[in-house]
Steps between C-alpha positions, in 0.01 A plus 500: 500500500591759221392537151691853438791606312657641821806307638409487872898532638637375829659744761226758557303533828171505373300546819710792572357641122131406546507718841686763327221524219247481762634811700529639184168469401325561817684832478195560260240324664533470871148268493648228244503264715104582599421480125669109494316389786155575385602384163630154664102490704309560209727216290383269781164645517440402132711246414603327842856443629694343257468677164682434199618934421596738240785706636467726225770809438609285813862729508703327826175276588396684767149362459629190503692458793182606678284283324729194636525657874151478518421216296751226477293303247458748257698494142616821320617579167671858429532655212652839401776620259752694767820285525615645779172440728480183313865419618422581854153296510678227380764521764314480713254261416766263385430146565099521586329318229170721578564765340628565124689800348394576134637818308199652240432848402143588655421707187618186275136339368627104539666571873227281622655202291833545678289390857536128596102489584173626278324610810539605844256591837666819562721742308643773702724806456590809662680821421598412124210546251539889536785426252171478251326729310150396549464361153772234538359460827146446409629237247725357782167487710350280234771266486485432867129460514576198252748406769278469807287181552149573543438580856855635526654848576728789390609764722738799416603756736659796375482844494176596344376918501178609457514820300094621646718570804732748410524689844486160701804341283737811594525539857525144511764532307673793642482279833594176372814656341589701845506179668731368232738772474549431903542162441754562224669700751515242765627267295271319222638430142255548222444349105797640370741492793427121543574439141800656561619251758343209280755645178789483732488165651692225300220233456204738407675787299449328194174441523427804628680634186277307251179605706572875445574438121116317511337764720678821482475693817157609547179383463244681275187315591160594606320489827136459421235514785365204615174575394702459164671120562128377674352617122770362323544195679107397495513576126770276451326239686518491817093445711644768834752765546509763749767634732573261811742711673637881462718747648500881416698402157490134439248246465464119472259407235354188475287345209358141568419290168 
């Protein structure tokens, strides 16, 4: 199901694209897959195995396709303004009536009336709010604590820095981008050479052109700690938050209602 202006077009192989984004993004985190899992145990932890979910800033739907691997009963609704991820997630989703496609602006106040439910047991997101600064994103926190049903969760993993740590943060990113730059020599694509591809194939080079003219081609965002989104997100209503999972870089933060 689709409530987005994208035109979801015949003729692409959109398997083929989901793996490609996933290489591409595991280019920059090797442990993504890590960081889905433990977000997938602690939905069932909380909420049990067949949630109705948030896929916000969902991009391709990566966090949805595992969602349904590991629970067939659960429903989905994705929202995010890209219509070239859009395009792809709806390939590729076409003709399962669990999940639904809507296109909002996260930084819009009345996205929330765009969804096709009021509330839901778990919102989850990964490797898209960075696009905030942390005012929008504090106000986007409070939007999705009106989301979650009491007893529900929200859980974003992204890259979050800790700026007490100054010393820690740069050899672990000295090493991180080593390992990179060998993988970009054996082979990997990254952001901008992937977009490349995506603005030369014949079904997504339109929508890839409208999603530059949205976005630009950088993000200018910040990266709080997560010391920062526990705060925020407890202030905006949420009873818990603390990180559930983290690598040297990245953490999954969940806040239970």
């Amino acid at each position: 199901m689709t409530d987005t202006d994208t035109t979801t077009t015949t003729g692409a192989d959109w398997q083929a694209w989901q793996e490609s984004w996933d290489r591409q993004q595991e280019w920059y985190m090797p442990d993504r897959e890590e960081r889905f899992r433990i977000m997938l145990d602690m939905v069932e932890a909380l909420v049990g195995p067949a949630p109705r979910v948030l896929d916000l800033a969902c991009g391709t739907g990566s966090i949805t396709a595992r969602l349904f691997a590991r629970f067939p009963d659960a429903t989905s609704t994705g929202v995010d303004l890209d219509p070239a991820l859009l395009a792809i997630a709806e390939g590729t989703f076409a003709g399962d009536d669990r999940v639904t496609f809507v296109t909002a602006d996260l930084k819009d106040p009345d996205w929330p009336a765009r969804l096709p439910h009021q509330s839901y047991d778990a919102v989850l997101t990964a490797t898209a709010l960075h696009w905030l600064h942390s005012e929008p994103l504090a106000a986007l926190y409070g939007q999705v604590a009106g989301l979650v049903r009491d007893g529900g969760v929200f859980m974003n993993a992204d890259h979050m820095i800790d700026d007490a740590t100054p010393r820690i943060n740069a050899a672990e990113r000295e090493l991180r981008h080593a390992r990179m730059d060998q993988a970009k020599a054996d082979g990997a694509l990254d952001w901008a050479e992937w977009w490349q591809l995506a603005g030369k194939d014949p079904v997504l080079a339109e929508p890839t052109a409208r999603r530059f003219e949205i976005y630009g081609e950088h993000a200018d965002g910040d990266m709080p700690s997560p010391a920062w989104h526990a705060r925020v997100l407890r202030e905006k209503g949420f009873g818990e938050a603390r990180a559930v999972w983290c690598s040297p870089s990245d953490t999954l933060l969940l806040a239970l209602k």
